[in-house]
Structure formats: structure tokens, C-alpha cells
C-alpha positions as CSV (number, residue, x, y, z in Angstrom):
1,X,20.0,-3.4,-11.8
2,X,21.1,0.3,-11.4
3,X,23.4,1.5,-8.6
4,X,22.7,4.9,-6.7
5,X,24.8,6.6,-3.9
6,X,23.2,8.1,-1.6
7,X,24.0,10.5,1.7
8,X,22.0,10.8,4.7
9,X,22.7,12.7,7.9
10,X,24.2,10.0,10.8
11,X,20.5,10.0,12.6
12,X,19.2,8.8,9.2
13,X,21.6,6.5,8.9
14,X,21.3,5.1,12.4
15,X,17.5,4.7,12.0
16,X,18.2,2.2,8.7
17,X,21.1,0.5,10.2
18,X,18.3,-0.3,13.4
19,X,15.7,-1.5,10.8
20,X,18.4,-4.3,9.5
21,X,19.6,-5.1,12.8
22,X,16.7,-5.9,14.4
23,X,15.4,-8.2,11.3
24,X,13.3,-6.0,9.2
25,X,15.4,-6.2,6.4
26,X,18.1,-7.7,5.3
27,X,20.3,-4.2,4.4
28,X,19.9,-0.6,4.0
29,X,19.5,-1.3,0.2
30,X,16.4,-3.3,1.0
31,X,15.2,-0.6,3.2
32,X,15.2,2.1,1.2
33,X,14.0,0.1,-2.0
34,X,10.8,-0.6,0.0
35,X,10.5,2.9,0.7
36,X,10.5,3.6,-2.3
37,X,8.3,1.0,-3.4
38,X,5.6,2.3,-1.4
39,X,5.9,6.0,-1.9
40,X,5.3,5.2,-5.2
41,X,2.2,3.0,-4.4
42,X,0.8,6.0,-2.5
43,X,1.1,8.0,-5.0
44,X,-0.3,5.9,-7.8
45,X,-3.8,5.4,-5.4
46,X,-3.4,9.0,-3.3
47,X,-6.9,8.9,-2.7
48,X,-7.2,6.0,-0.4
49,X,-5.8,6.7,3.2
50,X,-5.7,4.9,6.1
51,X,-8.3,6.7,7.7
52,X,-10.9,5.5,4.4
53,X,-10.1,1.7,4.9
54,X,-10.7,1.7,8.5
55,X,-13.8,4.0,7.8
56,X,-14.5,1.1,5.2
57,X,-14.0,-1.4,7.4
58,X,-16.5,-0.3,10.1
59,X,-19.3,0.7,7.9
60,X,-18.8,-3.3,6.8
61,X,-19.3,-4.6,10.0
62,X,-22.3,-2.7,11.0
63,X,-24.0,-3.4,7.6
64,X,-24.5,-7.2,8.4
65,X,-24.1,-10.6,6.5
66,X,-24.8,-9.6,3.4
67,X,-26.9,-11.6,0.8
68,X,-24.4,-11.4,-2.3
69,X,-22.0,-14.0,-3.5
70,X,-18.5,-13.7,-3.3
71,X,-18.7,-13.6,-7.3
72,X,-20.8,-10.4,-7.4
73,X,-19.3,-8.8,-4.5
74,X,-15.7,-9.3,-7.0
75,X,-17.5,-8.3,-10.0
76,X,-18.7,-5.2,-8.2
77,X,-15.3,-4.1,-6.9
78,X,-13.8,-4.7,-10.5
79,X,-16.6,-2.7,-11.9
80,X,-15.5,0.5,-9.2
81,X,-12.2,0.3,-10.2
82,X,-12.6,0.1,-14.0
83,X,-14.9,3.1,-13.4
84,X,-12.3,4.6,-11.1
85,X,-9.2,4.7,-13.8
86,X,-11.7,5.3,-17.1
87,X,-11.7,1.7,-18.7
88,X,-14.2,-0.6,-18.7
89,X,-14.9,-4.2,-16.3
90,X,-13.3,-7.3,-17.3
């Protein structure tokens, strides 16, 4: 595993140092590895915000039960995706 050093201002610093105190991770390391970890997520789907998945969501619920298996509703979603990136549906 590399090793980075890194500076942040005292107010930064204090933030991390709350986030491992009060349980949310076990050290600044961790912290700012998940940071990173989803900063890079975000940008690998930027298209999809949290605003669409609720928006998602609700459209969902007012639809109804729907009358497709959980097969074809999978099959579906892999199909979107594969169209989504260019390849094709396993």
C-alpha cells in the first residue's frame, strides 16, 4: 500500500479527528480513503444524483405492483446499463 502526507488547515483536521471519535471510523486514514472512495464513484456514474433516485423511487411507488418477475425486471436493468456504457447484456 502507498503512503501520502497530507496537510489540512486545524478546522479540517478537527472535523476528521470528530468523525473517529465519535465511531465513524476507525482513523483519519480511513476517513479520507472513503472520501476518496466515493469521489471517485461519483465521478465514474456523474449522471445519477440524489435527487434522480428519490425521483426514481417515487415514480415506483405510484406505478403499482407490477406484473413482471424479479428475473425480467434484473434482465431489464442489465440490459440499461449495457446500453448505458456501449456493450452489450449478459
Amino acid at each position: 500500500m502507498a503512503s501520502l502526507t497530507l496537510s489540512v488547515s486545524d478546522d479540517l483536521k478537527e472535523w476528521i479527528d470528530r468523525r473517529v471519535v465519535e465511531g465513524e471510523y476507525g482513523s483519519a486514514s480511513d476517513y479520507i480513503r472513503d472520501l476518496v472512495r466515493r469521489d471517485r464513484e461519483s465521478r465514474l456514474q456523474p449522471d445519477l444524483t440524489l435527487d434522480d433516485l428519490r425521483l426514481i423511487v417515487a415514480e415506483a411507488r405510484a406505478s403499482g405492483i407490477g406484473e413482471q418477475s424479479l428475473a425480467d425486471i434484473k434482465a431489464e436493468a442489465r440490459r440499461r446499463v449495457a446500453a448505458r456504457r456501449g456493450t452489450s447484456a449478459a
